[in-house]
ZADO-1210 file (C-alpha; in nm, 4 decimals, padded with zeros to 6 digits):
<atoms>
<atom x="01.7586" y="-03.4712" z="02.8071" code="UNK" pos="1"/>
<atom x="01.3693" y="-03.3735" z="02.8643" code="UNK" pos="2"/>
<atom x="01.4329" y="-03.0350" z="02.6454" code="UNK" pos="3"/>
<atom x="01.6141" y="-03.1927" z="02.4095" code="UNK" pos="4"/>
<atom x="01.2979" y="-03.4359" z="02.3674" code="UNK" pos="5"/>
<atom x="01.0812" y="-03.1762" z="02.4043" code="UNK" pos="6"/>
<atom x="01.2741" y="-02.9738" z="02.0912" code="UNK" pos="7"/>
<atom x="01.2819" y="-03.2738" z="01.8995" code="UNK" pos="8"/>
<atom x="00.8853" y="-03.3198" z="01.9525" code="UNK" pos="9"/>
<atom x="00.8288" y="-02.9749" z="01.8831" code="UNK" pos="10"/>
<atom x="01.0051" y="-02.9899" z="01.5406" code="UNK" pos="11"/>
<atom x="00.8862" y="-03.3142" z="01.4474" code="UNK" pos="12"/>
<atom x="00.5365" y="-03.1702" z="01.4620" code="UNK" pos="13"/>
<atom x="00.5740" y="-02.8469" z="01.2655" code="UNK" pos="14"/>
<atom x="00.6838" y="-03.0959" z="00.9970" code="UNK" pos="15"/>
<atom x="00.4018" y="-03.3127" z="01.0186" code="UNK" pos="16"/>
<atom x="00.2226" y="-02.9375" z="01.0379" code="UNK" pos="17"/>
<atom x="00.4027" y="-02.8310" z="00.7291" code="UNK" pos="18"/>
<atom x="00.3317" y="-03.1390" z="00.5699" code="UNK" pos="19"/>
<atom x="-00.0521" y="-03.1584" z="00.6056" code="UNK" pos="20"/>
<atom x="-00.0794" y="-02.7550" z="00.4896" code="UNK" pos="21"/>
<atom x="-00.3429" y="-02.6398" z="00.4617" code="UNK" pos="22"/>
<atom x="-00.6230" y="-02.8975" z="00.5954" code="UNK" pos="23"/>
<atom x="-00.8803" y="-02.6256" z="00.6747" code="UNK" pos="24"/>
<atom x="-00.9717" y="-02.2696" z="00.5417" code="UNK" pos="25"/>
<atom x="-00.7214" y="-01.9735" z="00.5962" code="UNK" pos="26"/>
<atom x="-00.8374" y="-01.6558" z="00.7016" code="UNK" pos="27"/>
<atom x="-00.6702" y="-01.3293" z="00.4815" code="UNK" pos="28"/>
<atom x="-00.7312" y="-00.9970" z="00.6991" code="UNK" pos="29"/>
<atom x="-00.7436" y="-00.6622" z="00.4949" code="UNK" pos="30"/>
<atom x="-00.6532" y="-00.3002" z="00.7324" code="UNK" pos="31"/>
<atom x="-00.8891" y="-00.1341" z="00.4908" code="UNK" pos="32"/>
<atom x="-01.2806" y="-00.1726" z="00.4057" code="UNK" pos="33"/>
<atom x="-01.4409" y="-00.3545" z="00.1440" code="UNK" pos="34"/>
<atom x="-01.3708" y="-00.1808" z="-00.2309" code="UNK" pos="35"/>
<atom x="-01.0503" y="00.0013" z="-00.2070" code="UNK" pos="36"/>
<atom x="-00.7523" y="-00.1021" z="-00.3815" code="UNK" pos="37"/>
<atom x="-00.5813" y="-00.2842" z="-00.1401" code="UNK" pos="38"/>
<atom x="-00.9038" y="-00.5207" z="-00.0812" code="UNK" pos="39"/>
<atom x="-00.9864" y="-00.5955" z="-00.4081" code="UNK" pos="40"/>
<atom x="-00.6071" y="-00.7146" z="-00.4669" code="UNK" pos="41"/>
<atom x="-00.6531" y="-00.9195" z="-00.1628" code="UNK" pos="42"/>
<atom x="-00.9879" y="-01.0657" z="-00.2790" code="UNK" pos="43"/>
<atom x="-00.8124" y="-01.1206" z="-00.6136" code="UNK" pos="44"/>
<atom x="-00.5651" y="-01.3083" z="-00.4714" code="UNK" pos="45"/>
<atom x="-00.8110" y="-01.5229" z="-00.2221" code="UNK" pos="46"/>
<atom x="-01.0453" y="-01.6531" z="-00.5207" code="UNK" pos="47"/>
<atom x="-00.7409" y="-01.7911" z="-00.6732" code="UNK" pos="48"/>
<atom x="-00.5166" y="-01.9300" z="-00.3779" code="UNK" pos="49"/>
<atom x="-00.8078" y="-02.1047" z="-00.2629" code="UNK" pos="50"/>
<atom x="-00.8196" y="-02.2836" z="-00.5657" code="UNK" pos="51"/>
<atom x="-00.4835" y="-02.3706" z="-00.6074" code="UNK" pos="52"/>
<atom x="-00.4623" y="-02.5094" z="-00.2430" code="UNK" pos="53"/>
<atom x="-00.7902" y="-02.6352" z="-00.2583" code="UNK" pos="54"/>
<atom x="-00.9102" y="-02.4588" z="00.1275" code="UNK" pos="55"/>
<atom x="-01.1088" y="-02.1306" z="00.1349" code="UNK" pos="56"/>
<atom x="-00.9308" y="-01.8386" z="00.1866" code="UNK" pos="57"/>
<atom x="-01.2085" y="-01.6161" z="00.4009" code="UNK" pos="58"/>
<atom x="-01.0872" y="-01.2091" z="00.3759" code="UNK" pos="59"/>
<atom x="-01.1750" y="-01.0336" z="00.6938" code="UNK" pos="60"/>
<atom x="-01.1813" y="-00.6397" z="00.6970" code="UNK" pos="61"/>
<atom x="-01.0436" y="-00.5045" z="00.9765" code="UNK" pos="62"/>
<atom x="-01.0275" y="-00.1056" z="00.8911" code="UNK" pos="63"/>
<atom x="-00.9103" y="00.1423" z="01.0801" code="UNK" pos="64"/>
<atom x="-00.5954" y="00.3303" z="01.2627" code="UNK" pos="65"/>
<atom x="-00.3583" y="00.3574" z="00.9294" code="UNK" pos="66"/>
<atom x="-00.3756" y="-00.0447" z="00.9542" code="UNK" pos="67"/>
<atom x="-00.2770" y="-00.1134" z="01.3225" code="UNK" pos="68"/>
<atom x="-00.6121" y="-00.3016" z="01.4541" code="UNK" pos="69"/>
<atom x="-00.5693" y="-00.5805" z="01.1588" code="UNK" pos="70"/>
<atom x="-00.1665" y="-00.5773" z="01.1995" code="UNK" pos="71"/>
<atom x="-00.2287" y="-00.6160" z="01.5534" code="UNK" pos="72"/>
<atom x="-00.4636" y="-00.8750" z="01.5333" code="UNK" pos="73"/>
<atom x="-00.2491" y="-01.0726" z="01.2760" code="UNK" pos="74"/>
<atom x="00.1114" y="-01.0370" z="01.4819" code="UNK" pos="75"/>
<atom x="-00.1347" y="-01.2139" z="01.8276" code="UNK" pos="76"/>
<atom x="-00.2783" y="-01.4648" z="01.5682" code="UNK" pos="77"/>
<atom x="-00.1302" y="-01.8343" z="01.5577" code="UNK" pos="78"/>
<atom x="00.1868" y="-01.8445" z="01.4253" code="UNK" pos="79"/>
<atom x="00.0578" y="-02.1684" z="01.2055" code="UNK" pos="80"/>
<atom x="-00.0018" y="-02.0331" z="00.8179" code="UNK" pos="81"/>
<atom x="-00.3961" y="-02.0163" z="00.8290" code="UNK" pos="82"/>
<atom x="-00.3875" y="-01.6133" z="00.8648" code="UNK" pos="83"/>
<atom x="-00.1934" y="-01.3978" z="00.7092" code="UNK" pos="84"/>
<atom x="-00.2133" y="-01.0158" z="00.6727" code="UNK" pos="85"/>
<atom x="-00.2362" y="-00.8228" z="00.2788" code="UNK" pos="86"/>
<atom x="-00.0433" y="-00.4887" z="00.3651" code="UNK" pos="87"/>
<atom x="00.0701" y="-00.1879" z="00.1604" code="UNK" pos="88"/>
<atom x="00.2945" y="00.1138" z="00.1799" code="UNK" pos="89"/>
<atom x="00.1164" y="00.2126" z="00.4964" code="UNK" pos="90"/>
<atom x="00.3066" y="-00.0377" z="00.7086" code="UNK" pos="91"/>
<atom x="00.6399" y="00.0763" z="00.6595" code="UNK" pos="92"/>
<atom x="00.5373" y="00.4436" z="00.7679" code="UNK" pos="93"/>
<atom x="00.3710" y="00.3655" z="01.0842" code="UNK" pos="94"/>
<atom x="00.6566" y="00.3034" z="01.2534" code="UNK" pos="95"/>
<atom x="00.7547" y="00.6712" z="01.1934" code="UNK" pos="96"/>
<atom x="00.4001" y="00.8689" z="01.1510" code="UNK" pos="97"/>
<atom x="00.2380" y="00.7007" z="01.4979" code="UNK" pos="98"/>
<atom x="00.3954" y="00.7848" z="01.8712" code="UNK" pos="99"/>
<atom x="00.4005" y="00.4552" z="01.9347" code="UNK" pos="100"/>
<atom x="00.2302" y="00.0941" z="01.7823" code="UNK" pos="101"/>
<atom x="00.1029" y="-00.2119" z="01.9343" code="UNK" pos="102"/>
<atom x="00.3360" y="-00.4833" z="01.7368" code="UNK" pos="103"/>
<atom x="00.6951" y="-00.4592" z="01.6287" code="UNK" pos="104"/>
<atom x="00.6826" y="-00.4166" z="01.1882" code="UNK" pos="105"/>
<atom x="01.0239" y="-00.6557" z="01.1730" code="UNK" pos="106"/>
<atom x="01.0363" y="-00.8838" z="01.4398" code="UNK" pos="107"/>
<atom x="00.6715" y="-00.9613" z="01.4641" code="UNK" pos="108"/>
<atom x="00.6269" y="-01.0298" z="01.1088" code="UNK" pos="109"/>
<atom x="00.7512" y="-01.2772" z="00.8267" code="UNK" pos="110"/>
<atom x="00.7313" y="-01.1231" z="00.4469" code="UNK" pos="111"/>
<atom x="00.5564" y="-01.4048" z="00.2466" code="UNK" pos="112"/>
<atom x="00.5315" y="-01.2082" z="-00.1237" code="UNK" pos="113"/>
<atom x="00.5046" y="-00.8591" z="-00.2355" code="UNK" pos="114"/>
<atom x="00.2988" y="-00.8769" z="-00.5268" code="UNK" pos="115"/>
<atom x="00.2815" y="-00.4652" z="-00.7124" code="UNK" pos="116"/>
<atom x="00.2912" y="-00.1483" z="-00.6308" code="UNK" pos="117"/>
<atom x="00.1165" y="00.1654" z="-00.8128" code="UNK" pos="118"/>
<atom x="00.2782" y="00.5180" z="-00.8825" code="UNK" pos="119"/>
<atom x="00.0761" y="00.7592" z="-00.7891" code="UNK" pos="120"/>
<atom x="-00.1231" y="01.0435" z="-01.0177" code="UNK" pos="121"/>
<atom x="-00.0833" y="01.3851" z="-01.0011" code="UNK" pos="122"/>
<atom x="-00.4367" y="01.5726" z="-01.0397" code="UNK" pos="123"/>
<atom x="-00.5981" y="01.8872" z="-01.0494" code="UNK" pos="124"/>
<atom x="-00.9599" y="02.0136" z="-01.1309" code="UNK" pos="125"/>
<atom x="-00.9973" y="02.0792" z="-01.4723" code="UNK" pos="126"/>
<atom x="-01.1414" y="02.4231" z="-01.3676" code="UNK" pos="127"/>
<atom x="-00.8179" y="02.5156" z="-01.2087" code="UNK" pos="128"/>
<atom x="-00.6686" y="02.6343" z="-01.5591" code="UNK" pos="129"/>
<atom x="-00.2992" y="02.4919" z="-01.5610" code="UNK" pos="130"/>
<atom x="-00.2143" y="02.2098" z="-01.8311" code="UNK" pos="131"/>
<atom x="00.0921" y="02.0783" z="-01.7218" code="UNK" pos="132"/>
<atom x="00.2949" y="02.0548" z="-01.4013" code="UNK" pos="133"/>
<atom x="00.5266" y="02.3100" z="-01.4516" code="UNK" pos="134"/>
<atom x="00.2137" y="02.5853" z="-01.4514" code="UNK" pos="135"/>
<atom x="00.0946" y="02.3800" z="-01.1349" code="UNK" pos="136"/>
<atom x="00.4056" y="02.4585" z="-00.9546" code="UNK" pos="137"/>
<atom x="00.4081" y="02.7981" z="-01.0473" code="UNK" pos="138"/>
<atom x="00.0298" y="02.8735" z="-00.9688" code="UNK" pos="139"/>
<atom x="00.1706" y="02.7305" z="-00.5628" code="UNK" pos="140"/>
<atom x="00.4759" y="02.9229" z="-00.5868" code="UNK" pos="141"/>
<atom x="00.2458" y="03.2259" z="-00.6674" code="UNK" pos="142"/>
<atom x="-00.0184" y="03.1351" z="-00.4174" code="UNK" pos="143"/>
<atom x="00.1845" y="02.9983" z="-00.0661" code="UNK" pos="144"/>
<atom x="-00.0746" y="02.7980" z="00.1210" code="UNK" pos="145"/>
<atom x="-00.3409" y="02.8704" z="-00.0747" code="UNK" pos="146"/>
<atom x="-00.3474" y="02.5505" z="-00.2872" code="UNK" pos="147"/>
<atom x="-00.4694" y="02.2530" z="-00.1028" code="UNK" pos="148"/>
<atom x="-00.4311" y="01.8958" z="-00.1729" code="UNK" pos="149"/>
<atom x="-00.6477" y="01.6333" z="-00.0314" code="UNK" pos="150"/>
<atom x="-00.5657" y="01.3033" z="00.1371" code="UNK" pos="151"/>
<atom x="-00.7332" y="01.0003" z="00.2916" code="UNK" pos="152"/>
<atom x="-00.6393" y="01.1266" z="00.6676" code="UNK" pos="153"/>
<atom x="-00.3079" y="01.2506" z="00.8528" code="UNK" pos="154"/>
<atom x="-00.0523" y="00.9916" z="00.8227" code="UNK" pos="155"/>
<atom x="-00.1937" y="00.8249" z="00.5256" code="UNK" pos="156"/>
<atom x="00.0061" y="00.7277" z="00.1968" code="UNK" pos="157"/>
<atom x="-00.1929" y="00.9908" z="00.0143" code="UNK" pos="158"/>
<atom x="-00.0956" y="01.2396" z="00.2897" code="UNK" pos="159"/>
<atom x="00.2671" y="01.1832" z="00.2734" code="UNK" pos="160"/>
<atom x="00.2835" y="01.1694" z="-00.1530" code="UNK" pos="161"/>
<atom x="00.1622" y="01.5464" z="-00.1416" code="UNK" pos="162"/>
<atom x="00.3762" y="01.6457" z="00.1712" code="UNK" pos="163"/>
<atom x="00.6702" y="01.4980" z="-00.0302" code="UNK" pos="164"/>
<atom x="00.5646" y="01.6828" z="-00.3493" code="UNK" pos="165"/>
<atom x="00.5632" y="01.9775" z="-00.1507" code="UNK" pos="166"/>
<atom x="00.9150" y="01.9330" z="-00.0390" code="UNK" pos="167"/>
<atom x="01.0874" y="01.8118" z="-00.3968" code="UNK" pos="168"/>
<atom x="00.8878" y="02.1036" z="-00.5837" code="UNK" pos="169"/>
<atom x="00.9696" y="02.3677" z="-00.3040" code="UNK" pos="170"/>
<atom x="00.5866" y="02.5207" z="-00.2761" code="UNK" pos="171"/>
<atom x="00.3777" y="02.5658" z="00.0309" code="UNK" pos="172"/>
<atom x="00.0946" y="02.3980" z="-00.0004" code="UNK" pos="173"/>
<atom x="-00.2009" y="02.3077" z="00.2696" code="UNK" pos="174"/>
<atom x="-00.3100" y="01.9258" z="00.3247" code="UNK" pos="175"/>
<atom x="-00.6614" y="01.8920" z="00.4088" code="UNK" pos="176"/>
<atom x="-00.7399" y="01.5087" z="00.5399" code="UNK" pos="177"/>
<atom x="-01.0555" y="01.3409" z="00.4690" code="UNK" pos="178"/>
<atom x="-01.1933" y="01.0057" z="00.5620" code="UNK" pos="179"/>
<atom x="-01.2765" y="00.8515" z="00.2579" code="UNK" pos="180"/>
<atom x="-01.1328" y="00.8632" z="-00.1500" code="UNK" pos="181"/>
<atom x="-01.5229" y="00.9386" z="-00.2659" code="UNK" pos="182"/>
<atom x="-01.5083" y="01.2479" z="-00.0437" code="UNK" pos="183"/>
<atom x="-01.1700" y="01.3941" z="-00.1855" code="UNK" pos="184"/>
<atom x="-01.2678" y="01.3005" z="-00.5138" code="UNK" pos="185"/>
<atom x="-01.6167" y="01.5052" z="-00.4788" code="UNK" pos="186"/>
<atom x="-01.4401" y="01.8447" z="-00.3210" code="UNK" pos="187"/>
<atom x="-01.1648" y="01.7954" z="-00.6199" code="UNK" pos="188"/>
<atom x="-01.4021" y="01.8179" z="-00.8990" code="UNK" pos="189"/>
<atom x="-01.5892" y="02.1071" z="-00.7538" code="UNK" pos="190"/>
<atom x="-01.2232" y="02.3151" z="-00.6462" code="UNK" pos="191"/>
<atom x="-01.2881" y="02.3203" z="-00.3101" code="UNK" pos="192"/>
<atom x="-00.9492" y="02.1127" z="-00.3250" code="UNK" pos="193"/>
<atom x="-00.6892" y="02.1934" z="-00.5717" code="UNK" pos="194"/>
<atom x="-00.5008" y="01.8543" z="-00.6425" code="UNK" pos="195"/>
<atom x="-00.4495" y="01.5103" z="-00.5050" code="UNK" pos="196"/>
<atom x="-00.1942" y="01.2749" z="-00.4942" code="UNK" pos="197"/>
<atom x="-00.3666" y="00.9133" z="-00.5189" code="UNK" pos="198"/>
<atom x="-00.3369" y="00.5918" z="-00.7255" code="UNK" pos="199"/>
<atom x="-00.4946" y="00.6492" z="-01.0265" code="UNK" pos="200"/>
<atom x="-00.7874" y="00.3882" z="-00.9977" code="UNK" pos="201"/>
<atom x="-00.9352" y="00.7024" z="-00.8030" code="UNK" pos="202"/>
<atom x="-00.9421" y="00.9099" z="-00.9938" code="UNK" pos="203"/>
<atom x="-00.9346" y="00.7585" z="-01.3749" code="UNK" pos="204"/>
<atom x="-01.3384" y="00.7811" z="-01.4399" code="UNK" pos="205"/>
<atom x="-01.3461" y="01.1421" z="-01.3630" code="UNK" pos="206"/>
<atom x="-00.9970" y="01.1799" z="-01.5639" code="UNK" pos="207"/>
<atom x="-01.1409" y="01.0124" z="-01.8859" code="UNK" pos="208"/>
<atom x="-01.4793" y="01.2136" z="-01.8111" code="UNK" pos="209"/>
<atom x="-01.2589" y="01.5375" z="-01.8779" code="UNK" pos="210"/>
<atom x="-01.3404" y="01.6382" z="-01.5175" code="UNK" pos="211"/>
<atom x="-01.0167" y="01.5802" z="-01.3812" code="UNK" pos="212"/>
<atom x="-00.6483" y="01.7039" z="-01.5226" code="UNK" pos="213"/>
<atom x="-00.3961" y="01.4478" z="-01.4668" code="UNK" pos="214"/>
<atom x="-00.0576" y="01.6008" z="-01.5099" code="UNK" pos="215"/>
<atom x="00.2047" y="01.3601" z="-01.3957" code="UNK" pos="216"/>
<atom x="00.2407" y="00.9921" z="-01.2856" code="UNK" pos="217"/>
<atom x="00.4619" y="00.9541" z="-00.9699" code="UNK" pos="218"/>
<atom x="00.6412" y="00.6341" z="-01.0949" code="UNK" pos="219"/>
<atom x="00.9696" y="00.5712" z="-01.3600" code="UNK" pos="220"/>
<atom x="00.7386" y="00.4645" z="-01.6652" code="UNK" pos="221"/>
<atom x="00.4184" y="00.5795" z="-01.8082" code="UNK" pos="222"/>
<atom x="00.0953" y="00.4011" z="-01.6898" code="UNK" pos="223"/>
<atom x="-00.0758" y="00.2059" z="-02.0044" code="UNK" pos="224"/>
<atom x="-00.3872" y="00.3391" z="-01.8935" code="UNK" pos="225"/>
<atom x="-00.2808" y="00.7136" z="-01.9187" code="UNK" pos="226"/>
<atom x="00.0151" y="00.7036" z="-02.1962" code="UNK" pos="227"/>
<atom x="-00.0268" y="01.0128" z="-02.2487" code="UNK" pos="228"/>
<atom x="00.0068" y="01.1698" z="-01.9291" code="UNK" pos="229"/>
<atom x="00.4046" y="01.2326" z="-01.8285" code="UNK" pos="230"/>
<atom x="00.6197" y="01.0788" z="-01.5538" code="UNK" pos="231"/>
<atom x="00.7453" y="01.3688" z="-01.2835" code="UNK" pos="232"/>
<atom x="01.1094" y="01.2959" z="-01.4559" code="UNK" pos="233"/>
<atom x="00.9401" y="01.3751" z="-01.7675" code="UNK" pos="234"/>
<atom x="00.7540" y="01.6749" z="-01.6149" code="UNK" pos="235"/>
<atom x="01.0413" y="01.8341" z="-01.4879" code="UNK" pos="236"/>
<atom x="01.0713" y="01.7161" z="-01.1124" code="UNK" pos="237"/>
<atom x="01.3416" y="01.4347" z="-01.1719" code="UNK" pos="238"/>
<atom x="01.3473" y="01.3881" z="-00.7840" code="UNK" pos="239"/>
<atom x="01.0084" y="01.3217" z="-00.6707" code="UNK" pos="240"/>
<atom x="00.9091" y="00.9616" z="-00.7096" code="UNK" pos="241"/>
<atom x="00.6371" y="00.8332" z="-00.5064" code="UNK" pos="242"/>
<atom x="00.4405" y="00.4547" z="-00.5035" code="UNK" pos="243"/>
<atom x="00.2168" y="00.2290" z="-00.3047" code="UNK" pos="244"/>
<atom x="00.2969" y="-00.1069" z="-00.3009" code="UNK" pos="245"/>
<atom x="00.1267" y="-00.4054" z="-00.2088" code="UNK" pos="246"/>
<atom x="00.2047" y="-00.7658" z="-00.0228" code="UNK" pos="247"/>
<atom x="00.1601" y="-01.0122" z="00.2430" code="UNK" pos="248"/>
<atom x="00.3088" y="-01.1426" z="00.5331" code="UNK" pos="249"/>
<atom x="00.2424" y="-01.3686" z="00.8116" code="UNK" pos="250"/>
<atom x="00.2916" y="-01.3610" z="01.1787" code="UNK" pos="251"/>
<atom x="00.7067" y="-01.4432" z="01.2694" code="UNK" pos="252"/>
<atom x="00.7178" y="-01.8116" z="01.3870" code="UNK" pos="253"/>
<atom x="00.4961" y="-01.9528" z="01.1153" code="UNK" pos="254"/>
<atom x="00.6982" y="-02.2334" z="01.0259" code="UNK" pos="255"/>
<atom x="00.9357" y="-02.1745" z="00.7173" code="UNK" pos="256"/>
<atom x="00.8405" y="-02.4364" z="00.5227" code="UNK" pos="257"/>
<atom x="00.4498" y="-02.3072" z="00.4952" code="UNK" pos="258"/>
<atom x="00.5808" y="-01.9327" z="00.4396" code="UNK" pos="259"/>
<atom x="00.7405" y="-02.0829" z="00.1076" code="UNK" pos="260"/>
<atom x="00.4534" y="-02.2905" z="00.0260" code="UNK" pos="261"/>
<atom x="00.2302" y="-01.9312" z="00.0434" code="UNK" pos="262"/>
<atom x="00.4957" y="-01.7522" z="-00.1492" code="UNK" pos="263"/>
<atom x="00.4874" y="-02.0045" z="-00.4290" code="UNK" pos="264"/>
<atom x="00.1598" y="-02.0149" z="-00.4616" code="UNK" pos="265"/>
<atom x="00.1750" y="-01.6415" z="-00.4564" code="UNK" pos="266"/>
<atom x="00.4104" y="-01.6321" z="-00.7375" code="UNK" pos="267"/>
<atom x="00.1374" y="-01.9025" z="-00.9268" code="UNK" pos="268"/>
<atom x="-00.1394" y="-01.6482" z="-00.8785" code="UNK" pos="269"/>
<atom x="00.0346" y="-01.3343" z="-00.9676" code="UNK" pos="270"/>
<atom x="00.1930" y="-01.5420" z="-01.3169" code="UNK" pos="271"/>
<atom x="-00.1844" y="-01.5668" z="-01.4471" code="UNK" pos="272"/>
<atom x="-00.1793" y="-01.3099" z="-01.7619" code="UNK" pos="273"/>
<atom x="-00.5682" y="-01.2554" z="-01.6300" code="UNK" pos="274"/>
<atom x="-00.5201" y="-01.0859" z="-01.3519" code="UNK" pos="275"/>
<atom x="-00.1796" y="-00.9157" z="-01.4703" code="UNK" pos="276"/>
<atom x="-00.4356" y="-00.7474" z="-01.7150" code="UNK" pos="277"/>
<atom x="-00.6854" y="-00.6674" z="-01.3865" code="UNK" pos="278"/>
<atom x="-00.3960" y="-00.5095" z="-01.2312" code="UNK" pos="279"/>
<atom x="-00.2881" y="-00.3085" z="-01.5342" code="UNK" pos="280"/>
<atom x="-00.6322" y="-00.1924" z="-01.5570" code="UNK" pos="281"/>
<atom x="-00.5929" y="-00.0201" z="-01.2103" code="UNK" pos="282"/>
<atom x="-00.2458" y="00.0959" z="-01.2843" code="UNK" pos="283"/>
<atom x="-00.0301" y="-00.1572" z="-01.0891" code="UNK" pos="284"/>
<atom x="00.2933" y="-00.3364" z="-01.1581" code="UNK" pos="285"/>
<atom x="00.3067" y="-00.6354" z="-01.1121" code="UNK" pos="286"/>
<atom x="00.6405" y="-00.7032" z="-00.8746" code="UNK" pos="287"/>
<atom x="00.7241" y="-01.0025" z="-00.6649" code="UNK" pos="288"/>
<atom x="00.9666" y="-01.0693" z="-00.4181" code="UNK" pos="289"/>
<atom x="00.9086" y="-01.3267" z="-00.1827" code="UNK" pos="290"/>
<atom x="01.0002" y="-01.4470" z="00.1795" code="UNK" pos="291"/>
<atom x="01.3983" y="-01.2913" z="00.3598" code="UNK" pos="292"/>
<atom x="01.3836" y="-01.0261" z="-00.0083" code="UNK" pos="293"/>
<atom x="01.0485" y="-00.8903" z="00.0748" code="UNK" pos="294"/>
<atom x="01.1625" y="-00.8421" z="00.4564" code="UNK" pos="295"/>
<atom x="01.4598" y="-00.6704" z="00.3149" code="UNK" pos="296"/>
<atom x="01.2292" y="-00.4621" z="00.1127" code="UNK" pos="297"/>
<atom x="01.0269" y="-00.3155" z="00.4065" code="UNK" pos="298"/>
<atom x="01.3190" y="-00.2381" z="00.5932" code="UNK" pos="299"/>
<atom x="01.4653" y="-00.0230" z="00.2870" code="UNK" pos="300"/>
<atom x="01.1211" y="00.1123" z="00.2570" code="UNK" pos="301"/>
<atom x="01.0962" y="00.2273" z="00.6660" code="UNK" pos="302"/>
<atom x="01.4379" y="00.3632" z="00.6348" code="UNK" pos="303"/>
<atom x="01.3574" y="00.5115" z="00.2854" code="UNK" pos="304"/>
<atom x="01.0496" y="00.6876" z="00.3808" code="UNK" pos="305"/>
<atom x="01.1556" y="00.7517" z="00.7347" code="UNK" pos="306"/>
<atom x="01.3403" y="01.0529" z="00.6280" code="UNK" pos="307"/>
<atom x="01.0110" y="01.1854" z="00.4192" code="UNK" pos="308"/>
<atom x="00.8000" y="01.1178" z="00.7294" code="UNK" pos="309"/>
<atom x="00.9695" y="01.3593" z="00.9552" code="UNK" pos="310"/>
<atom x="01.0818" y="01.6319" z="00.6849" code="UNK" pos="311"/>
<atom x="00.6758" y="01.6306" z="00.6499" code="UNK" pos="312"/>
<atom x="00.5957" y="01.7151" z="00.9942" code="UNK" pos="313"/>
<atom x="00.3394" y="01.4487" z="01.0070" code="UNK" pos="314"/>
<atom x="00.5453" y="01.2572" z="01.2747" code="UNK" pos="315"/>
<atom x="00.3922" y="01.2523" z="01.5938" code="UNK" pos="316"/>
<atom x="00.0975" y="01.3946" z="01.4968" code="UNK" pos="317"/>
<atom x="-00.0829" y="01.0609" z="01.4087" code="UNK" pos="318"/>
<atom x="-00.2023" y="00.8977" z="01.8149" code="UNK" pos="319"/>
<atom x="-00.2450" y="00.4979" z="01.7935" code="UNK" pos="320"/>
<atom x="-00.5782" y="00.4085" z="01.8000" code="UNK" pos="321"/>
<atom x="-00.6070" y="00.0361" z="01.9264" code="UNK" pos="322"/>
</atoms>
């Protein structure tokens, strides 16, 4: 009779819980630092959930290890609504890229919304003298290991989108890791790399500056911001698709009824034609699926890219870093 009281008690206060959300700021933690993609989404979508629930919604950076330190920190937070975690594709390939990680990615986590997702573009230095993709495959088939492509580190989305490329197009190519976008993007215009494989927000000043050759956009449709540049289908490499999307969840036992009540709000935010435009500007869809659909999602996406993480090699060779 005591447990059953205590059940009872338990559930009658994650009502009154649910009820009274949110009564005091919530706390939005970001695995990356302040100006990439992923934060400025997150910051995006902080400005205007705080004022549709009327609390602050504080980001907190927490960089580092492919996203495990603000995962981590997220899965041992309160299970109560106030903090939730913005992720991207990067969380559905840990599980295969690192030995081991610090959190379960399904059973320590409850989707609330993903929100977009952003094809990658394929780009070259406009020194490199090939137009199209087709001449960029052959220049690799010609030259085995000579071409390089640059990423933001071992493991990383941008690592894996070129490893993948490599695979679909049948070339040998040689990833060389960096540790930040500006870096790449500086050894790309001067050819000490050969191509990249990164969102196009990267890369689109020094594309419209004539510096960079874009030759193919990773996703099913044309980006508005580069109509003319050709999908991969288009291209000529029907079977290399590659995207980063974007979303949130919370830690597992938040209480259901406060997971919807984030997810609608979501939906609220992500509806406003202003920053549908912002998005479009950075070449992201906007795409929402919210709450048991988005955890359905990242389990396609771990068993989807699973596959790609090991025929890369990069599995194992990424150590957690707690």
């Amino acid at each position: 009779m005591l447990g059953l009281a205590l059940c009872a008690s338990q559930i009658q206060a994650q009502a009154q819980d649910a009820a009274s959300f949110p009564n005091r700021p919530l706390k939005l933690v970001v695995p990356l630092t302040p100006g990439t993609t992923t934060d400025q989404i997150a910051r995006e979508f902080a400005d205007r959930m705080a004022r549709k629930l009327g609390q602050p919604v504080v980001v907190d950076n927490k960089p580092g290890a492919g996203g495990m330190i603000a995962a981590q920190a997220v899965a041992k937070s309160a299970p109560d609504g106030y903090t939730i975690l913005m992720i991207n594709s990067q969380h559905a390939i840990n599980p295969v890229a690192y030995d081991a990680l610090p959190y379960d990615t399904v059973r320590d986590f409850t989707g609330i919304a993903l929100v977009g997702d952003a094809p990658a573009v394929i780009a070259v230095p406009s020194t490199l003298g090939v137009r199209n993709l087709a001449e960029f495959i052959a220049l690799a088939k010609k030259r085995p290991d000579e071409i390089n492509y640059g990423s933001s580190g071992i493991g990383s989305q941008t690592h894996l989108a070129g490893a993948y490329f490599a695979t679909q197009a049948g070339v040998a190519m040689t990833h060389v890791p960096y540790r930040s976008s500006s870096e790449v993007t500086a050894d790309l215009i001067t050819n000490r790399i050969q191509s990249v494989f990164t969102p196009a927000a990267f890369v689109l000043g020094q594309i419209r500056e004539g510096k960079l050759q874009a030759l193919a956009v990773t996703g099913p449709e044309r980006l508005s911001l580069l109509r003319d540049v050709p999908t991969t289908t288009e291209a000529g490499l029907p079977g290399y698709q590659f995207a980063t999307w974007f979303g949130f969840v919370a830690p597992s036992k938040v209480p259901p009824q406060i997971v919807s009540q984030l997810a609608r709000t979501m939906k609220s935010v992500l509806d406003d034609p202003a920053l549908r435009q912002k998005f479009a500007d950075q070449g992201i869809t906007p795409r929402f699926l919210m709450l048991q659909e988005f955890d359905a999602y990242i389990q396609s996406e771990m068993d989807r890219l699973g596959p790609i993480v090991k025929a890369s090699g990069i599995q194992g060779k990424v150590k957690e870093k707690r």
